[in-house]
C-alpha positions as a Markdown table, in Angstrom:
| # | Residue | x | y | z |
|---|---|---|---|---|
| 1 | Unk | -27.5 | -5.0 | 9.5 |
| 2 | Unk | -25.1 | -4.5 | 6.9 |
| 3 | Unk | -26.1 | -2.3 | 3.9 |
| 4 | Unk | -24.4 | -3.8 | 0.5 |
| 5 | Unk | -24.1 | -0.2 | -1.2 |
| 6 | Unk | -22.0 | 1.0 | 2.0 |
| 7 | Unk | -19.7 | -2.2 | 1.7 |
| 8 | Unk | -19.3 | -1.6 | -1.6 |
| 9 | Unk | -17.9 | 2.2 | -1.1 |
| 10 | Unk | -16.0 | 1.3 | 1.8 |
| 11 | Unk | -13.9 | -1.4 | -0.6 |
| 12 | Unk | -13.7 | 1.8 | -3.5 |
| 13 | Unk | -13.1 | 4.1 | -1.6 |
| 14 | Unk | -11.3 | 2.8 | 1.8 |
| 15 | Unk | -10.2 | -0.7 | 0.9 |
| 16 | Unk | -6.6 | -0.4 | 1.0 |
| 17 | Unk | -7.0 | 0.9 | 4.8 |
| 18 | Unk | -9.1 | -2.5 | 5.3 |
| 19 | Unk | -12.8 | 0.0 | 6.3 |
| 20 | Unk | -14.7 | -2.5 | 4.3 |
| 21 | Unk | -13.4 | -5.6 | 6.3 |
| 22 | Unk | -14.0 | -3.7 | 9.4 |
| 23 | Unk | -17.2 | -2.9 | 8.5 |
| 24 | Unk | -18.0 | -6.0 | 7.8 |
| 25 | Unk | -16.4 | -8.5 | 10.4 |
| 26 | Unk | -15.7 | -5.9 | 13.3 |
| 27 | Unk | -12.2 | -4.3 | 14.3 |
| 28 | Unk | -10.8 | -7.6 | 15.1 |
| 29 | Unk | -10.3 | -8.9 | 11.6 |
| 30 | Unk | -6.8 | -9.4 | 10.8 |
| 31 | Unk | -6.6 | -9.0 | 7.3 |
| 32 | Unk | -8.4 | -5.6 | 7.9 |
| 33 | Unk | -5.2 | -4.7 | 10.0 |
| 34 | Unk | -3.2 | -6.0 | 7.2 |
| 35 | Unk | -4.0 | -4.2 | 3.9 |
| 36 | Unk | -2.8 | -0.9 | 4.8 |
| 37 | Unk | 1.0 | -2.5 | 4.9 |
| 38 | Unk | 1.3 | -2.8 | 1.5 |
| 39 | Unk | -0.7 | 0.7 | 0.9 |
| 40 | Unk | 2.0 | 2.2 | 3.1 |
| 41 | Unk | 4.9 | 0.4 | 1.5 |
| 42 | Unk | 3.3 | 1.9 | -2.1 |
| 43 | Unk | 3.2 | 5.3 | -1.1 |
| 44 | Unk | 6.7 | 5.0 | 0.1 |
| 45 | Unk | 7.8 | 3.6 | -3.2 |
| 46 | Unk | 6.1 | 6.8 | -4.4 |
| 47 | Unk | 8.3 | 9.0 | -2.3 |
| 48 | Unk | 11.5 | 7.2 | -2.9 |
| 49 | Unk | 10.6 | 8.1 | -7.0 |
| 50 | Unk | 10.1 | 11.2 | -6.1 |
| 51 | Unk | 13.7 | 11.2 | -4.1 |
| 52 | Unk | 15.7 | 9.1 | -5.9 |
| 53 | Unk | 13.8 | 8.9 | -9.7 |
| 54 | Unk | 12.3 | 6.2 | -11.7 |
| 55 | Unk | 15.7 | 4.0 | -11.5 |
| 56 | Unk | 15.7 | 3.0 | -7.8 |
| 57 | Unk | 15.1 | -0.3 | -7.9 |
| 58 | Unk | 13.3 | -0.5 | -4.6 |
| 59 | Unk | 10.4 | 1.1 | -6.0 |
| 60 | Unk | 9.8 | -1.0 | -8.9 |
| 61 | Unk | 8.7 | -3.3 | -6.1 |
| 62 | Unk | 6.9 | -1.0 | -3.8 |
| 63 | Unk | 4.7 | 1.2 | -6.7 |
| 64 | Unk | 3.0 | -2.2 | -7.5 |
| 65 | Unk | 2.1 | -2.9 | -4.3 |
| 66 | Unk | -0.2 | -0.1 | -3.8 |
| 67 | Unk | -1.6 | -0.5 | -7.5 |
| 68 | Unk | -2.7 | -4.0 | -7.3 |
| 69 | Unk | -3.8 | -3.3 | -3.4 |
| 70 | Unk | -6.3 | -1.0 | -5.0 |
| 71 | Unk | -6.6 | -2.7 | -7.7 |
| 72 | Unk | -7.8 | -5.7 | -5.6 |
| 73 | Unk | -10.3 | -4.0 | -3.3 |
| 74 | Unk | -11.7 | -2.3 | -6.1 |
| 75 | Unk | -12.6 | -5.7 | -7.0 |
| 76 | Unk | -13.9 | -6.7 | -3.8 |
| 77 | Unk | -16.3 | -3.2 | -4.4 |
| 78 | Unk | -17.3 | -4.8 | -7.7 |
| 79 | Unk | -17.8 | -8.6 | -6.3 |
| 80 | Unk | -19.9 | -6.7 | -2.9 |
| 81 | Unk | -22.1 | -4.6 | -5.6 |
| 82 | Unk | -22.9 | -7.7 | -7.9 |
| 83 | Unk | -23.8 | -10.1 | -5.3 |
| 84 | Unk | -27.6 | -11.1 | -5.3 |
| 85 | Unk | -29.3 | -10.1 | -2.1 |
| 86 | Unk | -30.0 | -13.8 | -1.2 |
| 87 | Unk | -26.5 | -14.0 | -1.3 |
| 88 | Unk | -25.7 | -10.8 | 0.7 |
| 89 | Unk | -27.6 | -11.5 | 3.7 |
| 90 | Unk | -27.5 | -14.8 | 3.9 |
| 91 | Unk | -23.6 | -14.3 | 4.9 |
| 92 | Unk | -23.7 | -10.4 | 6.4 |
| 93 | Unk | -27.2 | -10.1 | 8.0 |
| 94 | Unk | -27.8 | -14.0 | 8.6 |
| 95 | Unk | -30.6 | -13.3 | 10.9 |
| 96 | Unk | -32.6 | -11.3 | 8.2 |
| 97 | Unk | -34.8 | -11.9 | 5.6 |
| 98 | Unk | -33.7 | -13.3 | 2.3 |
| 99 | Unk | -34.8 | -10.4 | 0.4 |
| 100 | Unk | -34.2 | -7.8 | 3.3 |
| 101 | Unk | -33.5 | -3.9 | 2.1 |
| 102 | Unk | -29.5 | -3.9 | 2.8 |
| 103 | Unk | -28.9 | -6.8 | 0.5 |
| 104 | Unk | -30.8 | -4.6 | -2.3 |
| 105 | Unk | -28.7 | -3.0 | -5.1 |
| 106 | Unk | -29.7 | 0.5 | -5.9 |
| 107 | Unk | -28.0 | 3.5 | -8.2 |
| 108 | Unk | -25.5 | 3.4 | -5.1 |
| 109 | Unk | -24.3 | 0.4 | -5.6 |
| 110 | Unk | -24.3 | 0.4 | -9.3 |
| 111 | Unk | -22.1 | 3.9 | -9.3 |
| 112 | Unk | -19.7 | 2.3 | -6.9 |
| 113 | Unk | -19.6 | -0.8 | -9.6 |
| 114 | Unk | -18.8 | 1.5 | -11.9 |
| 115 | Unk | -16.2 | 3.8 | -10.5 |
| 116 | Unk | -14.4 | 0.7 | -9.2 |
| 117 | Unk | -14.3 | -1.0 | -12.3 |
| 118 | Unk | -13.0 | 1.9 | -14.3 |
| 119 | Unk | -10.7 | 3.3 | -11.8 |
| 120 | Unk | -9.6 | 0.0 | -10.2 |
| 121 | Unk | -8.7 | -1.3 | -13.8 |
| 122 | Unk | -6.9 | 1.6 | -15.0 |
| 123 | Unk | -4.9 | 1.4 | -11.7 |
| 124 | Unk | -4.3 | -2.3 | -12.6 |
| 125 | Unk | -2.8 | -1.9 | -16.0 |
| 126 | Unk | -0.8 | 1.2 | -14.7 |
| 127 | Unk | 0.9 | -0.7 | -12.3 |
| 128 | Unk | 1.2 | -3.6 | -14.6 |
| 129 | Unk | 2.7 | -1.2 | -17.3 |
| 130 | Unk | 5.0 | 0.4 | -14.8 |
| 131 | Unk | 6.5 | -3.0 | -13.6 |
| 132 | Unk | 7.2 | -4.5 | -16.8 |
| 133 | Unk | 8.5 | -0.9 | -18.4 |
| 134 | Unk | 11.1 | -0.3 | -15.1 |
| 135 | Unk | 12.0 | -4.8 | -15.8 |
| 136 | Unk | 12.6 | -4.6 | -19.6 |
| 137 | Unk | 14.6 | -1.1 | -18.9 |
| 138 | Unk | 16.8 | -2.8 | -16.6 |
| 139 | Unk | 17.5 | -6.2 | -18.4 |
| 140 | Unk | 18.4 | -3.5 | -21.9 |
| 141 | Unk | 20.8 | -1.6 | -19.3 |
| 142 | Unk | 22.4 | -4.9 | -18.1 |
| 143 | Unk | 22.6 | -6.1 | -21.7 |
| 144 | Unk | 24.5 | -3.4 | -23.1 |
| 145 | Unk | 26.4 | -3.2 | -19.6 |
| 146 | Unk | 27.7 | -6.9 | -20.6 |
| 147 | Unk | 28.3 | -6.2 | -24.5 |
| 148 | Unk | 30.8 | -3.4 | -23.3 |
């Protein structure tokens, strides 16, 4: 059976290595295999900052992606922890009763809620902030570049 609270941390805490989706539809789901490609790709936009600073434009690119990969399976932690337990095992534990124990939220599940929604939306904005600051930089630099 699978236990909402431990789907819900797995998506916090492990999401952008895909744990949650393996949890949850065994080791041959595909987009479990895919999500840690763009966490890869972030942390290497993080290492070519560190390299090269904030005006490689490669990593304007790459920093995002690992943002809004957390970003999104924090939300798929907050959309796991919300759902009603009809809901919940009716589609992970078809076989059990509507109101059977793993579908059941409990403080678990509500701190997972709330970590992923307060660390999940302050790694969205960052990553939102960092991509427009690093675009409007550049288009100032190409401006003046052109008025010279």
């Amino acid at each position: 059976m699978k236990n909402k609270t431990a789907a819900a941390w797995l998506a916090f805490l492990g999401g952008p290595l895909g744990l949650h989706r393996f949890y949850l539809n065994g080791l041959g789901d595909t987009l479990g295999w895919l999500l840690p490609i763009p966490t890869a790709l972030g942390v290497w936009g993080l290492e070519r900052v560190q390299l090269y600073g904030l005006d490689d434009t490669l990593s304007w690119i790459l920093v995002p992606m690992l943002g809004f990969n957390i970003a999104g399976c924090a939300l798929c932690a907050i959309v796991f922890g919300l759902m009603t337990p009809e809901k919940w095992n009716g589609r992970y534990n078809p076989g059990a009763d509507a109101e059977a124990a793993p579908g059941r939220t409990h403080w678990g599940t509500i701190g997972a809620v709330a970590l992923a929604l307060l660390i999940g939306t302050g790694v969205l904005m960052a990553s939102l902030v960092y991509s427009f600051q690093r675009y409007f930089e550049y288009q100032i630099a190409e401006a003046q570049k052109i008025s010279q």
